[in-house]
N, CA, C and O of each residue as an XYZ file, in Angstrom:
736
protein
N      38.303    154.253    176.177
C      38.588    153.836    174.819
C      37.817    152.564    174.478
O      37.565    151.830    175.434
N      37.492    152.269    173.530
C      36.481    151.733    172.756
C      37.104    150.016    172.332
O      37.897    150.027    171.391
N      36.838    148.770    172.875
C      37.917    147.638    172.705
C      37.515    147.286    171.520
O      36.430    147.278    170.938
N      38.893    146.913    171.193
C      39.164    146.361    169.611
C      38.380    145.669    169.163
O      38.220    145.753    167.945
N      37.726    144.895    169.769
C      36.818    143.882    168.801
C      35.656    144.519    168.695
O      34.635    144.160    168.109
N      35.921    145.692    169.425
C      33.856    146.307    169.080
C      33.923    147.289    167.868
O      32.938    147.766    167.304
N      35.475    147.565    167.495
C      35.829    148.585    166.518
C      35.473    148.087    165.018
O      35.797    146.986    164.573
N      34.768    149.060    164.328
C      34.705    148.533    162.697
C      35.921    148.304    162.649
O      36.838    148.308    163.471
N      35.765    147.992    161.003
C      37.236    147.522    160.217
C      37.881    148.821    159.946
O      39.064    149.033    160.209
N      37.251    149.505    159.527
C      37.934    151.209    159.351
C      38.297    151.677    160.643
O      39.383    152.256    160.614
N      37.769    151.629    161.764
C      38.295    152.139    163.037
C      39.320    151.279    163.220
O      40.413    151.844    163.261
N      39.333    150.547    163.298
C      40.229    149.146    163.651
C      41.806    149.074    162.901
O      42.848    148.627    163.380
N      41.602    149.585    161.778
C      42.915    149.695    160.481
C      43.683    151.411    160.760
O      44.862    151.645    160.494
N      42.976    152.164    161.178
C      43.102    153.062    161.383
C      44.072    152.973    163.086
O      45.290    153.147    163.105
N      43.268    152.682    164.358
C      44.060    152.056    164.720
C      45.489    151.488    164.737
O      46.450    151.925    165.370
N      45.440    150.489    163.961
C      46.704    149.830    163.745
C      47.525    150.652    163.459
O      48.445    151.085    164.153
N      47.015    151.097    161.654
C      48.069    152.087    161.296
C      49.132    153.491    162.456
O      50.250    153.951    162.221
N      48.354    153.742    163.434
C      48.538    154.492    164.520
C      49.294    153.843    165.284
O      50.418    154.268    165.552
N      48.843    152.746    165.754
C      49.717    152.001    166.806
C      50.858    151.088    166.460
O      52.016    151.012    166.872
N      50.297    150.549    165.745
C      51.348    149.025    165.342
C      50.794    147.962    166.063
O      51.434    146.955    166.366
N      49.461    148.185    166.385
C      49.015    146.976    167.182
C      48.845    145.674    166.504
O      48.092    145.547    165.539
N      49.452    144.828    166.940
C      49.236    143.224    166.296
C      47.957    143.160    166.461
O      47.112    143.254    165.571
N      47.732    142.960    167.870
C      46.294    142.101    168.157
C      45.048    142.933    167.747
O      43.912    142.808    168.203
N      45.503    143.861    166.741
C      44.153    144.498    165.732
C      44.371    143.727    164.408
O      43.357    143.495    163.749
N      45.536    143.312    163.946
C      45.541    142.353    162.969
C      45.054    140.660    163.285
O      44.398    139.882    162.593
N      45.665    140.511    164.578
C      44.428    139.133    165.118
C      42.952    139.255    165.236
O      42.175    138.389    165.638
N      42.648    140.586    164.782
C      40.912    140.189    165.090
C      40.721    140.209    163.859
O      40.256    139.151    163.435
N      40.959    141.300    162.808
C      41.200    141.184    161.243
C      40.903    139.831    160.853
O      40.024    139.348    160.139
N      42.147    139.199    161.702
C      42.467    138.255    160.737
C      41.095    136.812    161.273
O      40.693    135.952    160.489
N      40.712    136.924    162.529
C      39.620    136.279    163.166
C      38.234    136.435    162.343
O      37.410    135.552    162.104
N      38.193    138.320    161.838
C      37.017    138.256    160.935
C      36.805    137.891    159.314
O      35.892    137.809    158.492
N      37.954    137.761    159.384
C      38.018    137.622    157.298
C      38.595    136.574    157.078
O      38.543    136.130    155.931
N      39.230    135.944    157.973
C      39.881    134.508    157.245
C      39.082    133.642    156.201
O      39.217    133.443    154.993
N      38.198    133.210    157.158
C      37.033    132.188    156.775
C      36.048    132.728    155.293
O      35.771    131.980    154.355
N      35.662    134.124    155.400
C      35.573    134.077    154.225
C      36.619    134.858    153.169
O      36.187    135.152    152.055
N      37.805    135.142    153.483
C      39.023    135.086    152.937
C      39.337    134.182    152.085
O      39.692    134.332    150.916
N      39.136    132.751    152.993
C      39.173    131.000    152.172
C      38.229    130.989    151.176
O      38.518    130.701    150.015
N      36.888    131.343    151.615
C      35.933    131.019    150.851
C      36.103    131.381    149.395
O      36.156    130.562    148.478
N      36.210    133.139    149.236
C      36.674    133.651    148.062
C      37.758    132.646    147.254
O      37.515    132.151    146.153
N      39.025    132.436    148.031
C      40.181    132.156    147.352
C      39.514    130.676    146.893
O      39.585    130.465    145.682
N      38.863    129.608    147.717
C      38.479    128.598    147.278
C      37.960    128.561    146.018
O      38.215    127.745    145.132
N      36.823    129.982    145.974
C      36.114    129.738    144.553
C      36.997    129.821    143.602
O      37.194    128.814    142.922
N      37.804    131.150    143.304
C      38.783    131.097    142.766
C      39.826    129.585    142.146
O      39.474    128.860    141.216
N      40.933    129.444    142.841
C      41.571    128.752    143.153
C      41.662    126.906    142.762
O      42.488    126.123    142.294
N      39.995    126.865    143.395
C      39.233    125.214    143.448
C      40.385    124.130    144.179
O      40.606    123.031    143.670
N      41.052    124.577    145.385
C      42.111    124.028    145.977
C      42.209    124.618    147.694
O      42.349    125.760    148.133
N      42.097    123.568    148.241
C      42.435    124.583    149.663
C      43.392    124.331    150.086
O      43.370    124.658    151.273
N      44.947    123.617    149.635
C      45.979    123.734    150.496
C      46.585    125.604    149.636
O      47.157    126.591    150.100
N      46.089    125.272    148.377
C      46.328    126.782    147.479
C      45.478    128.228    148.263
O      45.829    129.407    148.325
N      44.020    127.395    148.888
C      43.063    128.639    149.538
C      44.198    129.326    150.665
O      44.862    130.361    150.736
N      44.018    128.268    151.370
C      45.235    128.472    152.872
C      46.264    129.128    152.565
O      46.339    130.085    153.336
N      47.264    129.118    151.700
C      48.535    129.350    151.393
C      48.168    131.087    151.252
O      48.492    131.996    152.016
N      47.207    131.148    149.709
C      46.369    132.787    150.016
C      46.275    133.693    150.629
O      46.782    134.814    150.628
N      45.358    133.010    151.375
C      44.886    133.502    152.614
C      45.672    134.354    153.618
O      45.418    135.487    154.026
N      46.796    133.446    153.946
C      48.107    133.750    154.422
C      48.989    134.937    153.920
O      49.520    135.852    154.549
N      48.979    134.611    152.480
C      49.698    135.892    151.514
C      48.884    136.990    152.195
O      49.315    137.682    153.117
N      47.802    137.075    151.715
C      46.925    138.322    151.492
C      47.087    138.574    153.014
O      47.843    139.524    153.215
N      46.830    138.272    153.612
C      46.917    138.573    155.523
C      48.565    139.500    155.376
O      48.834    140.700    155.413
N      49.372    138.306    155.208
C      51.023    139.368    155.457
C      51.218    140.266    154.160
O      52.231    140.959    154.067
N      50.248    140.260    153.149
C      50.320    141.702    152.346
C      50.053    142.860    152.835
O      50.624    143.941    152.696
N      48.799    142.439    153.638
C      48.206    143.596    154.078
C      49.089    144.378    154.824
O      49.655    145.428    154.522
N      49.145    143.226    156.578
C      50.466    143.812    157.438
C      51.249    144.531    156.875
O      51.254    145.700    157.260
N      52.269    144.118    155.689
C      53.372    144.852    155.411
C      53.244    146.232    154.633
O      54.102    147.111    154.545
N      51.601    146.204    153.933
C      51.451    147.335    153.275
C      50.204    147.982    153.520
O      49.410    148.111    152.588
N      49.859    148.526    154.997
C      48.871    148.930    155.369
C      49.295    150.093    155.465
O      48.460    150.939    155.784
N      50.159    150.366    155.320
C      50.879    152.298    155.815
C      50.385    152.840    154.399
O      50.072    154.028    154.322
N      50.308    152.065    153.338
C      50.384    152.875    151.879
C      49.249    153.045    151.864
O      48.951    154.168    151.457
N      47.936    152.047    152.293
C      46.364    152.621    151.691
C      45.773    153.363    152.745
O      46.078    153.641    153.905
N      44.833    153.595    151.975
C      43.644    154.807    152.899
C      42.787    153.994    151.810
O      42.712    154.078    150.584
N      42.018    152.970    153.006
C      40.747    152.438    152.755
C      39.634    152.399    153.462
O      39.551    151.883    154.576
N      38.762    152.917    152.882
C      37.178    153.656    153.072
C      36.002    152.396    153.286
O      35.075    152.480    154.091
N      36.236    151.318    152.459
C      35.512    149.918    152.669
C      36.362    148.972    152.431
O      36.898    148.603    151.385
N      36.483    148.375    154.229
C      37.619    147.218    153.898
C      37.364    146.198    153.252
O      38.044    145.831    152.294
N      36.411    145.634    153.658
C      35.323    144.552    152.863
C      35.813    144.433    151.476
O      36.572    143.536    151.106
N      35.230    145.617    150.526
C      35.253    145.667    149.031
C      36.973    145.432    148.864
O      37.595    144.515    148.328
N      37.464    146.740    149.601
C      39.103    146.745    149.159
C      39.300    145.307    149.338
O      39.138    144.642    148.315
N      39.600    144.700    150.366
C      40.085    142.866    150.721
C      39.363    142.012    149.269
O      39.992    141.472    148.359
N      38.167    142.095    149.398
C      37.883    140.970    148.336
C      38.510    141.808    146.738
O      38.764    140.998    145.847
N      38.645    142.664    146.536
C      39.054    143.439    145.117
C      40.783    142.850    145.317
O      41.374    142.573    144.273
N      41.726    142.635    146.999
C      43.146    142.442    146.294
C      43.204    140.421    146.747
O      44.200    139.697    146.721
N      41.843    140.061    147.094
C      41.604    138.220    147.146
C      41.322    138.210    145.533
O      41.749    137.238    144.910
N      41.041    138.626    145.247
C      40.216    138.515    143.731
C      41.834    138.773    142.472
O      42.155    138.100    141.492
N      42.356    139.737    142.950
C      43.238    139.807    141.792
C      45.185    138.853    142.438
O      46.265    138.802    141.850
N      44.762    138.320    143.766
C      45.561    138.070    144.137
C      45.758    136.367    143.775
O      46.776    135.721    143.526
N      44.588    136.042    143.849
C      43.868    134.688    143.388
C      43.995    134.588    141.633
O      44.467    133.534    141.208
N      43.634    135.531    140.724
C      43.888    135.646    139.527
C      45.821    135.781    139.521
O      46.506    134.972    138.895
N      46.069    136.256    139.854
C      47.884    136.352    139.722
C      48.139    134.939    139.942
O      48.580    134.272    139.006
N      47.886    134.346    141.201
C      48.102    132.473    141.518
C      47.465    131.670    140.141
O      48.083    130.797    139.530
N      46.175    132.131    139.811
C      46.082    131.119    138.336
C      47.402    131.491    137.131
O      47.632    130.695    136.221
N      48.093    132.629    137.268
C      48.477    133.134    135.765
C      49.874    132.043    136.370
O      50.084    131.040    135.688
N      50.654    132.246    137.458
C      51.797    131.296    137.788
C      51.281    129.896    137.383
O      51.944    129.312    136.526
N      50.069    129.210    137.936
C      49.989    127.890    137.873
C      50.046    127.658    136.406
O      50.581    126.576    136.161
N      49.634    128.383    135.238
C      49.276    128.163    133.757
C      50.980    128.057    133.557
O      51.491    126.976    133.265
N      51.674    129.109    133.716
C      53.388    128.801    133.440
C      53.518    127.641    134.054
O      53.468    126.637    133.344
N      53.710    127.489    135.462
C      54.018    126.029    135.770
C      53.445    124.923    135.201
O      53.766    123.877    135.766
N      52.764    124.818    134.345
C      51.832    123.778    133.896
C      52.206    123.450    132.401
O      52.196    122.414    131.737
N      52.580    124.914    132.119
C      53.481    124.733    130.655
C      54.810    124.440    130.616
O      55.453    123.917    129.706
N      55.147    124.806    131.633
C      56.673    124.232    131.844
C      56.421    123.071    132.372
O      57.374    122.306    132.223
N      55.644    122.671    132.859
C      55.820    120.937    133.498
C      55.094    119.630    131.911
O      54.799    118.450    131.723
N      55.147    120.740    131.310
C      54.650    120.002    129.539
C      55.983    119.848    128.886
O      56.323    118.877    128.209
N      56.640    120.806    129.131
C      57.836    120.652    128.555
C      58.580    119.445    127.876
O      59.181    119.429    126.801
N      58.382    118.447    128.783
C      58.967    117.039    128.792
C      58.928    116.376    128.047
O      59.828    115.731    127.511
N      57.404    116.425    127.796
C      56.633    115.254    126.918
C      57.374    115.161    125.547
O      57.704    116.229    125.032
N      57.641    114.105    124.964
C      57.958    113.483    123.702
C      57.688    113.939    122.611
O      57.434    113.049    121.799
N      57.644    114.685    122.319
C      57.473    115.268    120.686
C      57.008    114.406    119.542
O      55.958    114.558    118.917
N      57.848    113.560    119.364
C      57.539    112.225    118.582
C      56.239    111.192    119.313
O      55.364    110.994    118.471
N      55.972    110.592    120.503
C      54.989    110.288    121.137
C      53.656    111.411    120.533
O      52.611    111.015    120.018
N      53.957    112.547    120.714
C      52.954    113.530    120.379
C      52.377    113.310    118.832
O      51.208    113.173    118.471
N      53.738    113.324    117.955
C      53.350    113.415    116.836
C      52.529    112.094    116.210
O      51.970    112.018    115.116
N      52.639    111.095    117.240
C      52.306    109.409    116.614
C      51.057    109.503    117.051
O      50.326    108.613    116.619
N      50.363    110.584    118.043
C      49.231    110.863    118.725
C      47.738    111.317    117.491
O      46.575    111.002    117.240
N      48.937    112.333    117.015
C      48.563    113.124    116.172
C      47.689    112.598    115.125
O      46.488    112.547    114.858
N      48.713    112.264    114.694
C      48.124    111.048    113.532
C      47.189    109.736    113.984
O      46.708    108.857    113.269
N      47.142    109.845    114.825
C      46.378    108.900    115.071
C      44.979    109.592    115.297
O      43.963    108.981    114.964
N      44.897    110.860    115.859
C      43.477    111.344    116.233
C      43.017    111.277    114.583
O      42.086    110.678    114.045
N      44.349    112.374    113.889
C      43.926    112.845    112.339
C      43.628    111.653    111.615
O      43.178    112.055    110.542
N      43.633    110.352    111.613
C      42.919    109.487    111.094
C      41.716    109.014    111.508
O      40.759    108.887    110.744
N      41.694    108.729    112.727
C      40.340    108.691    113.715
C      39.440    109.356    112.804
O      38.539    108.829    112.153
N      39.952    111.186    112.839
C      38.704    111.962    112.500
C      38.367    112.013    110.971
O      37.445    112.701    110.533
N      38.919    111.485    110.441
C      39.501    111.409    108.960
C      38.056    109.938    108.404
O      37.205    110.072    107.525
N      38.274    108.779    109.246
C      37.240    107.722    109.440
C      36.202    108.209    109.529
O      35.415    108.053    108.596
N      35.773    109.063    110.812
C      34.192    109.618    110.909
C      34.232    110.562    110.119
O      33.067    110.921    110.291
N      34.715    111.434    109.211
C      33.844    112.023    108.453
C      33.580    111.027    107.233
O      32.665    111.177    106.423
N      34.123    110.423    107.224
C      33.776    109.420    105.688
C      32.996    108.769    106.380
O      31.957    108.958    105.748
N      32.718    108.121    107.240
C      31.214    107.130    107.633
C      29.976    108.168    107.569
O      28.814    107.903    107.264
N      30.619    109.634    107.999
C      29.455    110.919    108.039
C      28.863    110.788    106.647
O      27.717    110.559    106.258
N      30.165    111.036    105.943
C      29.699    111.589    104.582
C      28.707    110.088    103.835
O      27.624    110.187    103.258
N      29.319    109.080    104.032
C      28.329    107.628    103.984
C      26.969    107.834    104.462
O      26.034    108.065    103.696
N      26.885    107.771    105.421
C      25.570    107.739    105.840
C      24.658    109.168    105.389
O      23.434    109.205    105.514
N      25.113    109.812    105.087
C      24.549    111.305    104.310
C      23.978    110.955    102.986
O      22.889    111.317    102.540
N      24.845    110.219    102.437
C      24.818    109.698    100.921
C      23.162    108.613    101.039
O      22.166    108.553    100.317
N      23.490    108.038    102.072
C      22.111    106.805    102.197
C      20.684    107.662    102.756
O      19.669    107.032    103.053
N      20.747    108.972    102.842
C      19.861    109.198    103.024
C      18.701    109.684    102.100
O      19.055    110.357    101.132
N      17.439    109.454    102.248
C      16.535    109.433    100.877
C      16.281    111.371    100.425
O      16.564    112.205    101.285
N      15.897    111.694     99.430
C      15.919    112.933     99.048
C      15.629    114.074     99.654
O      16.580    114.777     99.999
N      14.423    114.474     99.893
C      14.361    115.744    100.930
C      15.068    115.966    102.296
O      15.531    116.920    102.922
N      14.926    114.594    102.460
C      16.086    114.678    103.797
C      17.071    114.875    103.470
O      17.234    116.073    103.237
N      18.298    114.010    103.235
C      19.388    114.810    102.601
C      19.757    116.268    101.879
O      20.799    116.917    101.977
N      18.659    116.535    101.191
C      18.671    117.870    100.736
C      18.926    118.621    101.680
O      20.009    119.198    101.768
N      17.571    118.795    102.914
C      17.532    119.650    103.785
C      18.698    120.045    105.025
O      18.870    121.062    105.697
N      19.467    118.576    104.963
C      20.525    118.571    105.936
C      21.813    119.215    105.549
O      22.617    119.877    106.206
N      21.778    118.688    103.804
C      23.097    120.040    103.616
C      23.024    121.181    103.384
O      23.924    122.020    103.427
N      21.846    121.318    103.095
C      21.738    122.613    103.151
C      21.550    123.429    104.498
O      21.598    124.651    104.356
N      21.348    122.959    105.760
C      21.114    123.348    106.908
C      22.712    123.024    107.751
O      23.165    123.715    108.663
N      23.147    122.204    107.351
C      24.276    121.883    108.199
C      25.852    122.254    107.360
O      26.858    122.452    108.042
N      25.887    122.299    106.176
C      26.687    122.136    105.424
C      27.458    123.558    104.894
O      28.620    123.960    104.848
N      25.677    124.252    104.399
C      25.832    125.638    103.834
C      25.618    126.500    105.028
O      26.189    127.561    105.281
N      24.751    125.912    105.692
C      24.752    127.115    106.580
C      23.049    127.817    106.733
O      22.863    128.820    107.422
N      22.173    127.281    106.160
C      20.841    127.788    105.502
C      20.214    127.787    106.485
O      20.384    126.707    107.051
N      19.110    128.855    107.388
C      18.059    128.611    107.959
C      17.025    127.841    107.521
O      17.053    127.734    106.295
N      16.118    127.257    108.044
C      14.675    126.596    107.916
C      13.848    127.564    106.712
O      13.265    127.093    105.736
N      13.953    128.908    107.024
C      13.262    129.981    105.271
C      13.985    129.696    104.464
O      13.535    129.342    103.374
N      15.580    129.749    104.728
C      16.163    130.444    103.474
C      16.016    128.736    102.901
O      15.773    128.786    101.695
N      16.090    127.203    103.413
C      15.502    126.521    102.804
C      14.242    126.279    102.183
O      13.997    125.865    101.050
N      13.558    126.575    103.027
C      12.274    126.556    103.094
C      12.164    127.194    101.004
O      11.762    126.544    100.039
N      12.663    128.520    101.052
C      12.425    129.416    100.173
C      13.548    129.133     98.546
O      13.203    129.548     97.440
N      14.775    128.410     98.795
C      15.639    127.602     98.089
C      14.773    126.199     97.401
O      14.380    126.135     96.236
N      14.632    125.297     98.292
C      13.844    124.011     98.086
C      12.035    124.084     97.504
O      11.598    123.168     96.808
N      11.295    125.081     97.839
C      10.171    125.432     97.754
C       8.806    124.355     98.864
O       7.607    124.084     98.791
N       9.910    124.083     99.742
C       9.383    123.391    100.802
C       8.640    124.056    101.556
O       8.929    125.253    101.556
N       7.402    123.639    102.505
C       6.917    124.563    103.466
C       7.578    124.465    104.752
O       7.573    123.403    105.375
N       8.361    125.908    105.347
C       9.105    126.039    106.648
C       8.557    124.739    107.776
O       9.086    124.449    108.849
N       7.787    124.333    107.374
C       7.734    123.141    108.424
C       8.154    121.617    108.366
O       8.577    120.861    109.240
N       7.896    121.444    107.071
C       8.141    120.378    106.111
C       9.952    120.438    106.329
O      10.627    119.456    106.638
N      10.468    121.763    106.096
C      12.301    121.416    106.407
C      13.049    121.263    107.514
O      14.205    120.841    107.490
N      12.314    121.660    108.730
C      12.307    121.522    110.090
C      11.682    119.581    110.026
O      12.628    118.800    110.128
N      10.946    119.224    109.947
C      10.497    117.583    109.592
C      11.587    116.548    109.074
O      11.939    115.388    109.292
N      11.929    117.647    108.248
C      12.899    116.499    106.988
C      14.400    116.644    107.957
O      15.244    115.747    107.966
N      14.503    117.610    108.549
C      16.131    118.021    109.480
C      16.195    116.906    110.401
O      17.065    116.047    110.541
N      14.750    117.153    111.189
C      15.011    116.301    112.512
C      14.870    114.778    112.240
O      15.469    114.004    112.987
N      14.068    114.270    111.152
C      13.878    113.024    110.645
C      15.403    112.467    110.021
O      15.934    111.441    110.445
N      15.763    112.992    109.368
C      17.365    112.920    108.282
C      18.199    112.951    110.030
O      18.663    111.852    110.333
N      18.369    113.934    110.970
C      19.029    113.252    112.418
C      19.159    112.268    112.557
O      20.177    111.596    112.388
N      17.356    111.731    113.163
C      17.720    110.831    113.628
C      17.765    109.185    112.650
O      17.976    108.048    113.073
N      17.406    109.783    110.913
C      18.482    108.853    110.238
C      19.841    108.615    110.092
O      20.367    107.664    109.515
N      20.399    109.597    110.686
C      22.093    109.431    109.893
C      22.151    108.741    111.513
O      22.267    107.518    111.593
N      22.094    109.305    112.380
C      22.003    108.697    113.792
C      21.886    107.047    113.998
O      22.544    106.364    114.784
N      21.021    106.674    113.211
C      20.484    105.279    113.177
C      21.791    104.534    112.355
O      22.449    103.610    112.833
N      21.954    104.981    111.378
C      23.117    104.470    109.830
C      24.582    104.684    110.360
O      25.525    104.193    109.740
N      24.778    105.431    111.525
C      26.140    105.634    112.084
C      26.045    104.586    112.928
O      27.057    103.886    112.894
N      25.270    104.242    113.619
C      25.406    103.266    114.709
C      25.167    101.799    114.536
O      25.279    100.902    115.372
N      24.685    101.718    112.823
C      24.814    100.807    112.611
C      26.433    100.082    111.971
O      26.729     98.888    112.037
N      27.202    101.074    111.435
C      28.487    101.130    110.687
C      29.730    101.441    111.638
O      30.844    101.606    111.141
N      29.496    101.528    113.169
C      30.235    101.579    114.305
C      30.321     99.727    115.006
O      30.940     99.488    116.043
């Protein structure tokens, strides 16, 4: 008879399933751990979470190796690391919303208002420094940033040449650029 460690993974599972041999799940577990971790690491981005995995997926298998008939262990293992690792992100997102729970409502709301004025300030210094900018430039910027207009459909609106509104865009940049940093 043929020793366990020289056995593929399909001979080897097959095996087990037959015997109940542990020490075919110790070589298993000798050949796939490491990149067992690896997978769950990418996943995961945690290795006391990789380890913990790792572990799952090992005593999943054990306990439910009688149910499959698998043809490539390889693919099968990384296909139940892969969705086993996705199930661990969907728990951590609940735990993460429940550990939000706490937070202050009112703290939140004083937050709030505070960003919504923040952003409320920069668009009026935006809209300022838009205003100071000299004619074709300004033209070209609201109409490119504002409406929505390609470089033609200005180009063909303004009666500018497509290069000339590409000029006036990047020039009017790095004016409002200059007029913001001076009003900061």
């Amino acid at each position: 008879m043929q020793a366990l460690t020289e056995m593929t993974d399909e001979t080897l599972l097959k095996h087990i399933k037959q015997r109940g041999d542990k020490k075919g799940f110790a070589i298993l577990y000798q050949r796939y751990a490491h990149l067992l971790f690896g997978w769950c690491l990418r996943y995961l981005k945690n290795q006391e979470a990789s380890e913990d995995a790792v572990m799952d997926i090992m005593e999943q298998l054990i306990q439910n190796l009688h149910r499959y008939e698998i043809k490539d262990f390889k693919n099968w293992l990384f296909l139940v690391t892969r969705n086993h690792c996705y199930m661990r992100l969907r728990g951590q997102t609940h735990v993460l919303i429940d550990d939000l729970s706490h937070i202050d409502d009112e703290e939140n709301m004083e937050k709030s208002e505070e960003l919504h004025l923040h952003i409320e300030q920069q668009e009026n210094k935006l809209h300022e420094a838009i205003e100071a900018l000299k004619g074709p430039q300004k033209e070209c910027i609201v109409w490119f940033y504002f409406k929505k207009k390609s470089y033609k459909e200005i180009a063909d609106l303004t009666g500018y040449e497509e290069k000339k509104v590409k000029s006036y865009i990047q020039n009017g940049k790095r004016n409002l650029r200059l007029e913001l940093e001076k009003s900061s």
